[in-house]
C-alpha positions in Angstrom: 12.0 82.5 54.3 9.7 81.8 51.7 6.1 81.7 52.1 3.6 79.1 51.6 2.3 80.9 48.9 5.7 80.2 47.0 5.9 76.7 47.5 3.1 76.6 45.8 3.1 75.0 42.2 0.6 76.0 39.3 -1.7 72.9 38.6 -0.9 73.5 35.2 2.8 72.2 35.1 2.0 69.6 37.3 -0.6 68.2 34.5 2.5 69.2 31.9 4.7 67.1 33.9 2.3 64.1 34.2 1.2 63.8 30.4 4.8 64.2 29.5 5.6 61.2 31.9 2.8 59.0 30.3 3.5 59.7 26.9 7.5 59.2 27.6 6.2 55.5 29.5 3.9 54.6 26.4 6.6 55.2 24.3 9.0 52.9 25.9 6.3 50.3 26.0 5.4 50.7 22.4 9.5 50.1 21.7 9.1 45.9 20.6 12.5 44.1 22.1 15.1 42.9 19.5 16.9 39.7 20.0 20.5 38.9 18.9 21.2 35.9 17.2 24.4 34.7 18.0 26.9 34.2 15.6 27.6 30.2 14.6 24.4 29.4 16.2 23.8 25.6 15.3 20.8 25.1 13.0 19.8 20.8 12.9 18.1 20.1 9.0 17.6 17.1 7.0 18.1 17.0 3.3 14.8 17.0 1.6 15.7 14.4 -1.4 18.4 12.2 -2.7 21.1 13.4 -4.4 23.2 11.5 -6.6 26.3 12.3 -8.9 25.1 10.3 -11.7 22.2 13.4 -12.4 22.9 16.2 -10.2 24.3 19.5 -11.6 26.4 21.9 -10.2 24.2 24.6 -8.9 21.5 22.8 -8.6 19.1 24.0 -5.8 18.7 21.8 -3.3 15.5 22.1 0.0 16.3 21.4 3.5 14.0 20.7 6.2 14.9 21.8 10.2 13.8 19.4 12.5 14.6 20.8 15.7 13.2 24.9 16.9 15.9 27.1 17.2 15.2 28.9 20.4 16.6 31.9 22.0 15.9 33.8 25.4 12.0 31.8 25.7 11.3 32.6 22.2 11.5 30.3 18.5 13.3 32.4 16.3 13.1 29.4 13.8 10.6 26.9 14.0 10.8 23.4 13.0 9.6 22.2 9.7 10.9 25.6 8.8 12.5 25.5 4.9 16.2 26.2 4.1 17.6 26.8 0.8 21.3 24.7 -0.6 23.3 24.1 -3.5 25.0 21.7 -4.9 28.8 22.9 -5.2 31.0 20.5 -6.8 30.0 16.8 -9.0 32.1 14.3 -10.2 30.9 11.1 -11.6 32.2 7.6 -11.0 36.1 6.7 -13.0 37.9 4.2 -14.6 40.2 2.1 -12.3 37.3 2.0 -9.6 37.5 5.5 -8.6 33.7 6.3 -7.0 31.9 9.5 -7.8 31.6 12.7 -5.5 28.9 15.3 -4.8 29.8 18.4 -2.4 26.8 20.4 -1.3 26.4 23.5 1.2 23.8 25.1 2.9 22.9 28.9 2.0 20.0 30.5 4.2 17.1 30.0 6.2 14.0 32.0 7.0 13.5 33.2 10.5 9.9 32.7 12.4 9.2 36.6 11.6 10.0 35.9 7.8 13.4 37.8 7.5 16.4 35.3 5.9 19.6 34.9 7.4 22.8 33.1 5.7 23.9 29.3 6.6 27.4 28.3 6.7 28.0 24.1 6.1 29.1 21.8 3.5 29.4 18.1 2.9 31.5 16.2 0.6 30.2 12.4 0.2 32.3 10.4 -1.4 30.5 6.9 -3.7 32.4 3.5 -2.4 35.4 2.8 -4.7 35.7 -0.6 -6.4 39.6 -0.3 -6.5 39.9 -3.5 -4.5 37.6 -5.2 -6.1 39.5 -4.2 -9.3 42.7 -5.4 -7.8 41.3 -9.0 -6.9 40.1 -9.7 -10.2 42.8 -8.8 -11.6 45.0 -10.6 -9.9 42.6 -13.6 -10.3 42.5 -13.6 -14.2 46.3 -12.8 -14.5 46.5 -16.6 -13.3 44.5 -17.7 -16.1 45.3 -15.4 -18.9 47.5 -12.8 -18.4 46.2 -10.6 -21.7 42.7 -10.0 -20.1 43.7 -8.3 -17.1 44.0 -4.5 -18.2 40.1 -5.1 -19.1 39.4 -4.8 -15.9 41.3 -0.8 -15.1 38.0 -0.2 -17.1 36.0 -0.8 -14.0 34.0 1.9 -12.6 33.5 2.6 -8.9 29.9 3.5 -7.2 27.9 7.0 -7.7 27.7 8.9 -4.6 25.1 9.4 -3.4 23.3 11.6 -0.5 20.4 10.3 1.3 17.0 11.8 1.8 17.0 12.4 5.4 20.9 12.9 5.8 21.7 15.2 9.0 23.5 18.2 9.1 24.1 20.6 11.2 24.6 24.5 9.7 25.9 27.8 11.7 23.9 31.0 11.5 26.5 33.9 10.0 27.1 37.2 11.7 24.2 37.8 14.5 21.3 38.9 12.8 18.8 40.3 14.8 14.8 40.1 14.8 12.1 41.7 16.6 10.4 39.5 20.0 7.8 40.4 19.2 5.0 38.2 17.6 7.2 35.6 18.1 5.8 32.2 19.8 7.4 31.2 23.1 9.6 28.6 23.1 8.1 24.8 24.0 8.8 23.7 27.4 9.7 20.4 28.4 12.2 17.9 29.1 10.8 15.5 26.4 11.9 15.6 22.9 9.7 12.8 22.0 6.8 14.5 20.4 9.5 16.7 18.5 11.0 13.6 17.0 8.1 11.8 16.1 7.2 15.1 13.9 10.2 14.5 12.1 10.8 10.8 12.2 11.3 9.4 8.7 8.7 6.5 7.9 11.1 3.9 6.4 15.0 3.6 5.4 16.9 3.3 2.8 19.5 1.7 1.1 23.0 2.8 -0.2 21.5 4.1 -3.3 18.5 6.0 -1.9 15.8 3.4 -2.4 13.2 3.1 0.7 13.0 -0.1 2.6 11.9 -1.5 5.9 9.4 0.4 7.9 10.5 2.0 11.4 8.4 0.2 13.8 9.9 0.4 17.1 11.2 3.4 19.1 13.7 2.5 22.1 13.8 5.1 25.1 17.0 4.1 26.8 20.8 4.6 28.1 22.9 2.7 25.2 23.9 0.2 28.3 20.6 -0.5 29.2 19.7 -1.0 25.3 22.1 -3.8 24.7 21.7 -5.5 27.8 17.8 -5.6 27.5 19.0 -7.2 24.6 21.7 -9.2 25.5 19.6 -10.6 28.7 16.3 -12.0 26.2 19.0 -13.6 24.2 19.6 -11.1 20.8 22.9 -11.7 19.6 24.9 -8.6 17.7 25.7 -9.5 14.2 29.0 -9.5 12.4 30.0 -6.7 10.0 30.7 -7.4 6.3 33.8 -8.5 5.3 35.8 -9.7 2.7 35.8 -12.8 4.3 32.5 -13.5 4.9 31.7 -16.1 2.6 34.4 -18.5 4.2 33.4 -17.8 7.1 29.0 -18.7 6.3 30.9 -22.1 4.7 32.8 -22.8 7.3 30.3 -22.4 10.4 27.2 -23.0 8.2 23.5 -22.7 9.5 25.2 -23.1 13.3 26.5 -19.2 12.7 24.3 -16.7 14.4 26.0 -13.7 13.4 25.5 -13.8 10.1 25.7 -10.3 9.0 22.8 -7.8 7.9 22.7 -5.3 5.0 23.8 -1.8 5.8 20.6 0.4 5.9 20.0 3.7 6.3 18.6 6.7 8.4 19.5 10.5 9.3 22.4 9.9 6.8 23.9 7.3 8.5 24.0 3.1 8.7 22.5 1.2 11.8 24.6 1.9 14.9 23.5 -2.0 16.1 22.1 -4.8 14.1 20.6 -7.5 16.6 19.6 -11.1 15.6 17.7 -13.9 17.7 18.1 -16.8 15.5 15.8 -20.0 14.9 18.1 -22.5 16.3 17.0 -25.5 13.4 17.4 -22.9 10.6 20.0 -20.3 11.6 20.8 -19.1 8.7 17.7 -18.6 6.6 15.1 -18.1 9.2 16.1 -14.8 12.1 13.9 -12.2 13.9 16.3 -9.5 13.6 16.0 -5.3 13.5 18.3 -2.7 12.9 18.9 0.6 15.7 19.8 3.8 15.2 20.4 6.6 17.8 18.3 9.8 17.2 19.5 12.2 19.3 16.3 13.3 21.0 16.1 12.8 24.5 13.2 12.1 26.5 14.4 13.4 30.3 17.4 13.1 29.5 17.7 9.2 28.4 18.3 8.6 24.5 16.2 7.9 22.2 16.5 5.0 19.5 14.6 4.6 16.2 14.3 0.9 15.2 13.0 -1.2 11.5 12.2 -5.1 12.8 11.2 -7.8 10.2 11.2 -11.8 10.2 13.6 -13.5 7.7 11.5 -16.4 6.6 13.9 -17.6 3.9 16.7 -17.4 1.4 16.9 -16.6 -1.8 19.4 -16.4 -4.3 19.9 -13.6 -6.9 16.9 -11.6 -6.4 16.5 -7.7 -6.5 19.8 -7.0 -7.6 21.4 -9.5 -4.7 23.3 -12.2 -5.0 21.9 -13.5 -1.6 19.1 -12.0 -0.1 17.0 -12.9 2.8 12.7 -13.2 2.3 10.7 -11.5 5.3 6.9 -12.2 6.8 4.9 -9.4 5.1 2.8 -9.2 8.4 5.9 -7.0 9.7 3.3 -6.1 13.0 3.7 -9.7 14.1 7.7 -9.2 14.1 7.1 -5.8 15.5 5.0 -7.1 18.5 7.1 -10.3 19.1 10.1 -8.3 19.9 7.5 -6.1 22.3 6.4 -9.2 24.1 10.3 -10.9 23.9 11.6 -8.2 25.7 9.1 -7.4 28.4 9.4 -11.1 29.4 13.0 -10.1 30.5 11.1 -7.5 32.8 13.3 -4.7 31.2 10.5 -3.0 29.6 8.8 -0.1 32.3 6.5 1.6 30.0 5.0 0.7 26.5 3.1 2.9 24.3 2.0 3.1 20.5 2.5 6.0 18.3 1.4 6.9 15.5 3.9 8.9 12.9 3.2 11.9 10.8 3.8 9.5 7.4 1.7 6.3 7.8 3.2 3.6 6.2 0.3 0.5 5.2 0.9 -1.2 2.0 5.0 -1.0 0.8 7.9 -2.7 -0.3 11.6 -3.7 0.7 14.9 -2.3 -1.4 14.7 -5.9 -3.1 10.9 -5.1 -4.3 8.5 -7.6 -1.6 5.8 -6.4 -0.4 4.5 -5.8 2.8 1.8 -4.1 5.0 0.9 -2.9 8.4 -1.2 -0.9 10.9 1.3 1.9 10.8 1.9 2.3 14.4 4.9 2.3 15.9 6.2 0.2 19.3 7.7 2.9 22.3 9.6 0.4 24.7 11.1 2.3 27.7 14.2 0.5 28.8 15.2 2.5 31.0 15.1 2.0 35.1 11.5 2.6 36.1 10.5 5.6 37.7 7.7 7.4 39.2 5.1 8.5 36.2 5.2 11.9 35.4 2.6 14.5 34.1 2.4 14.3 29.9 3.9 17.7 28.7 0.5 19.7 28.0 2.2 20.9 24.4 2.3 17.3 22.9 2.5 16.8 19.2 -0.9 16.0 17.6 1.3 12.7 15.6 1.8 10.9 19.1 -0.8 8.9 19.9 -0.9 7.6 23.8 -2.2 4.1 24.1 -2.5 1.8 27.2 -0.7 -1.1 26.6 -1.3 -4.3 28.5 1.6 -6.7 28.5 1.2 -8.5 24.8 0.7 -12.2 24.7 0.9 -12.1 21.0 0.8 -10.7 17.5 -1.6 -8.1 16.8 -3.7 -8.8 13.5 -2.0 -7.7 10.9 -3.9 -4.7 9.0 -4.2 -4.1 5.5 -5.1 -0.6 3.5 -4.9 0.7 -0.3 -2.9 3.2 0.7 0.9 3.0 -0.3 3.1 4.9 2.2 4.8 7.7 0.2 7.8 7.0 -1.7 
């Protein structure tokens, strides 16, 4: 047997054995965690600028802005607002016979949060609008009259193509880089997007060739069903799309037509996904309240949310701005802005209302035809959707959303005026 004496152990390998320990544990500790990146993770940016084939270059740099964080495992390994770097690829400029032009872009790389670059795969190919028919019509047309004339018109030239400021895309990280957690910010909690979107939200639209218009002044939190209907039920009508035939048509039904149809605007890239019209039943035609909705693709608990420019058409007028007809609004766009507020809660679809303010205040500006127009700048939440319980505000809200208490509105809010020209 072995004596107590033996089982002894020295106190000096015991204190060995316990420094080794601590040092082996700090070491561990002092190892940061790495995060992998999967490969073809999805990346949301905007274009930073237009981009048309009538002065871009091939190889031309373009700047590209991402507008929603990139999390992964409760960290942002991109931020929003974050910077990414494109090119332009490929340019052809508008052709004889009505062909449009093209521009084809890609996306090259973006910086992570810790400062490290990682490669981007997308491209886009927009195409300009071709004026073949166009072409074909007249000729037909002056073939009637004088034969001769009509190979004037394969001289015709179709539309330059152009990308919009704003435009949506959606890139894939390359490979699976990997970067260090550490000093990385935790991701923001939350089952609201709205503070997120209002960061990001562009102040006004644009038209086909890139020139800013309306001012968004509403913001729609909704189910798309519940959208229309709100609508539907205070009497908005859905307005026709352009077509060929629309001057017949305008003839034929004349100021009794209600769906007379709206120019195509633009946001995130894309034209309105609903144009909604309430007419003035003596002057149907030249006097409307009217807006134009696009879908974001935020959520705010899980419900939609919808981005919306109103205005008042006051009038008609004929070949101005580059239109043959064109439609005069109120200036005092807040009045339009507030009417539809106060139409629609009279319908007692409206649960919740709030203003906000955006990131880009827009006061003093003008349509895509040139007229001028001002506001406050703040912007009209209407929640559509089935009311529920209130919640508790998500403590990481965005310092560009202003809560307001809203009583029900009884009319327009004073119009307000600045020297300050919303940027351009």
């Amino acid at each position: 047997m072995f004596s107590a004496h033996d089982r002894k152990i020295p106190a000096y390998i015991l204190l060995t054995i316990l420094l080794v320990s601590c040092v082996s544990g700090q070491d561990k500790s002092a190892i940061p965690g790495r995060l992998i990146i999967p490969d073809g993770t999805a990346v949301t940016l905007r274009l930073a600028e237009n981009v048309s084939s009538a002065h871009a270059r091939v190889g031309d740099s373009l700047d590209f802005v991402v507008v929603r964080d990139v999390n992964l495992e409760g960290f942002t390994v991109i931020p929003a607002g974050t910077r990414a770097r494109g090119s332009i690829t490929g340019v052809k400029g508008k052709r004889f016979l009505g062909i449009g032009g093209n521009v084809a872009l890609k996306l090259d790389s973006v910086e992570l949060a810790n400062g490290d670059r990682v490669t981007l795969c997308a491209r886009m190919d927009v195409k300009g609008r071709s004026r073949t028919k166009l072409m074909a019509a007249a000729m037909i047309a002056t073939g009637l009259i004088f034969l001769p004339a009509t190979p004037v018109f394969l001289l015709t030239r179709g539309h330059d193509s152009t990308v919009l400021k704003s435009t949506e895309i959606t890139a894939q990280i390359e490979g699976a880089p990997s970067v260090l957690s550490a000093g990385l910010a935790p991701s923001r909690e939350g089952s609201s997007q709205l503070a997120e979107m209002m960061d990001y939200l562009p102040p006004r639209v644009f038209n086909g060739e890139g020139r800013e218009g309306d001012m968004l002044n509403l913001v729609f939190v909704a189910q798309q069903e519940d959208l229309q209907d709100a609508f539907a039920r205070a009497g908005w009508v859905k307005t026709d799309k352009w077509r060929l035939a629309f001057v017949w048509h305008l003839l034929r039904h004349g100021t009794n037509d209600s769906q007379v149809p709206m120019a195509r605007f633009y946001l995130f890239g894309r034209v309105q996904d609903y144009s909604y019209a309430l007419p003035d039943p003596d002057a149907v035609v030249s006097r409307r309240h009217h807006l134009r909705i696009w879908k974001t693709g935020y959520t705010e608990d899980g419900t939609p949310i919808w981005a919306g420019a109103a205005t008042h058409d006051v009038a008609i007028e004929i070949a101005k701005g580059g239109h043959l007809i064109n439609h005069r609004i109120d200036p005092a766009v807040d009045a339009e802005r507030d009417f539809i507020g106060a139409n629609l809660t009279d319908t007692a679809s409206v649960s919740r209302q709030e203003y906000l303010h955006g990131v880009d205040p827009v006061f003093q500006a003008q349509t895509d035809s040139g007229e001028a127009y001002h506001s406050d700048s703040r912007i009209l939440l209407l929640d559509i959707h089935s009311a529920m319980p209130a919640k508790a505000s998500v403590a990481s809200q965005s310092s560009a959303v202003v809560r307001v208490t809203v009583l029900p509105i009884t009319a327009p809010a004073e119009s307000f005026q600045s020297n300050l020209t919303s940027p351009r």
